[in-house]
C-alpha positions as CSV (number, residue, x, y, z in Angstrom):
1,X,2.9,17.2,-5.5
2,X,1.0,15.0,-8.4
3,X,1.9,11.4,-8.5
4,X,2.0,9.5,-12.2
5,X,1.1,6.0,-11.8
6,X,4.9,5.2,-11.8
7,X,5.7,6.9,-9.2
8,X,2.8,5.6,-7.2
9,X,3.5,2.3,-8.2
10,X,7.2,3.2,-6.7
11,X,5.6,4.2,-3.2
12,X,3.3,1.0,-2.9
13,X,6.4,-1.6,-3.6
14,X,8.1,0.6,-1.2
15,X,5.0,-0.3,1.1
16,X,5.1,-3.5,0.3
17,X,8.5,-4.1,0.8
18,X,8.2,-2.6,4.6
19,X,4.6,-5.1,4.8
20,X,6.7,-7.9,4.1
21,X,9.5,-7.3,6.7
22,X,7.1,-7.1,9.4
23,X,6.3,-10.6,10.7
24,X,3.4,-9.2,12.8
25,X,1.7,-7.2,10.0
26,X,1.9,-9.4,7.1
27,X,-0.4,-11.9,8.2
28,X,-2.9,-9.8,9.1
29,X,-2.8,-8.3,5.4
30,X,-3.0,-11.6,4.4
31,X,-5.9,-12.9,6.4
32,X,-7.8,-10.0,5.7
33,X,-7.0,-10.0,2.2
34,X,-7.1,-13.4,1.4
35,X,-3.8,-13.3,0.0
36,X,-1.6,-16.4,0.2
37,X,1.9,-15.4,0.1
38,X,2.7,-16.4,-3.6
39,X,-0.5,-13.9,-4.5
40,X,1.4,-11.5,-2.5
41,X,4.8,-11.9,-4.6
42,X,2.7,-12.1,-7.7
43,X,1.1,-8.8,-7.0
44,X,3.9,-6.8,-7.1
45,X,4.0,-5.8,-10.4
46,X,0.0,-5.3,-10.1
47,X,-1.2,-2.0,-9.8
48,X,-4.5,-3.1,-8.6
49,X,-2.9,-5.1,-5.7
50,X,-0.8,-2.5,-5.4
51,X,-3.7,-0.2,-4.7
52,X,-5.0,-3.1,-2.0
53,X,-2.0,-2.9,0.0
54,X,-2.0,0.6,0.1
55,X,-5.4,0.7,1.5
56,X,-4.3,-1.7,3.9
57,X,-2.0,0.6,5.2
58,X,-4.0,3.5,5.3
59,X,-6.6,1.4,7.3
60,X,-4.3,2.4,10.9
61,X,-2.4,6.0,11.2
62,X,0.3,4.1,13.1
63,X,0.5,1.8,9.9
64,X,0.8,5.0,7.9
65,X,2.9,6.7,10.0
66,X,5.3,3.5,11.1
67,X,5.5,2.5,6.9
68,X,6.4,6.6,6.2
69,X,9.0,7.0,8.8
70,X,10.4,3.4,7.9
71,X,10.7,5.0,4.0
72,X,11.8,8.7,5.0
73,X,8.4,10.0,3.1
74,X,5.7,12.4,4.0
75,X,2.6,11.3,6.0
76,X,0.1,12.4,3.3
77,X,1.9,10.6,0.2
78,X,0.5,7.1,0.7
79,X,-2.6,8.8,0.2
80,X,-1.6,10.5,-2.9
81,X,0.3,7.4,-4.3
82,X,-3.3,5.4,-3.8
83,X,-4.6,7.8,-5.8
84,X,-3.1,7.3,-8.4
85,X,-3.2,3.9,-8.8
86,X,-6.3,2.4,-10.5
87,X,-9.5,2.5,-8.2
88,X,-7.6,5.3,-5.9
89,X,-10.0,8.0,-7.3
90,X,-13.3,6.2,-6.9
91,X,-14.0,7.2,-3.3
92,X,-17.3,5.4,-2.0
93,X,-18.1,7.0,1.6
94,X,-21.6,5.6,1.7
């Protein structure tokens, strides 16, 4: 399945949504981000935040796995949602 940028954008406020309903999580997005919580608010009609909290959650399987089960969705389609948001393609292993 190909995602459009809409329907990426769908699965990230999804993510979102589930970040911000867990009290133990959220801060640590935050602090690692730098995010204050209005910035979090704010970015969520940002694709490029969007993108930042996707990678967030695709930092820990048990994130990945917790947020999909949580949302009734695949394991691999946070992946494919980060893709294709903007920066989701540019893949810098080294």
């Amino acid at each position: 399945m190909s995602f459009t940028q809409e329907s990426a954008e769908t699965v990230s406020l999804q993510a979102m949504a589930w970040l911000a309903g867990n009290d133990e999580l959220l801060p640590v997005f935050l602090g690692a981000s730098g995010a204050s919580e209005a910035d979090f608010r704010n970015g969520l009609g940002d694709p490029v935040f969007q993108g930042a909290v996707l990678d967030f959650v695709m930092m820990d399987d048990a994130w990945v796995m917790a947020f999909c089960e949580s949302a009734g969705l695949d394991y691999t389609v946070v992946a494919q949602a980060r893709a294709a948001l903007p920066g989701g393609g540019e893949w810098h292993w080294t």
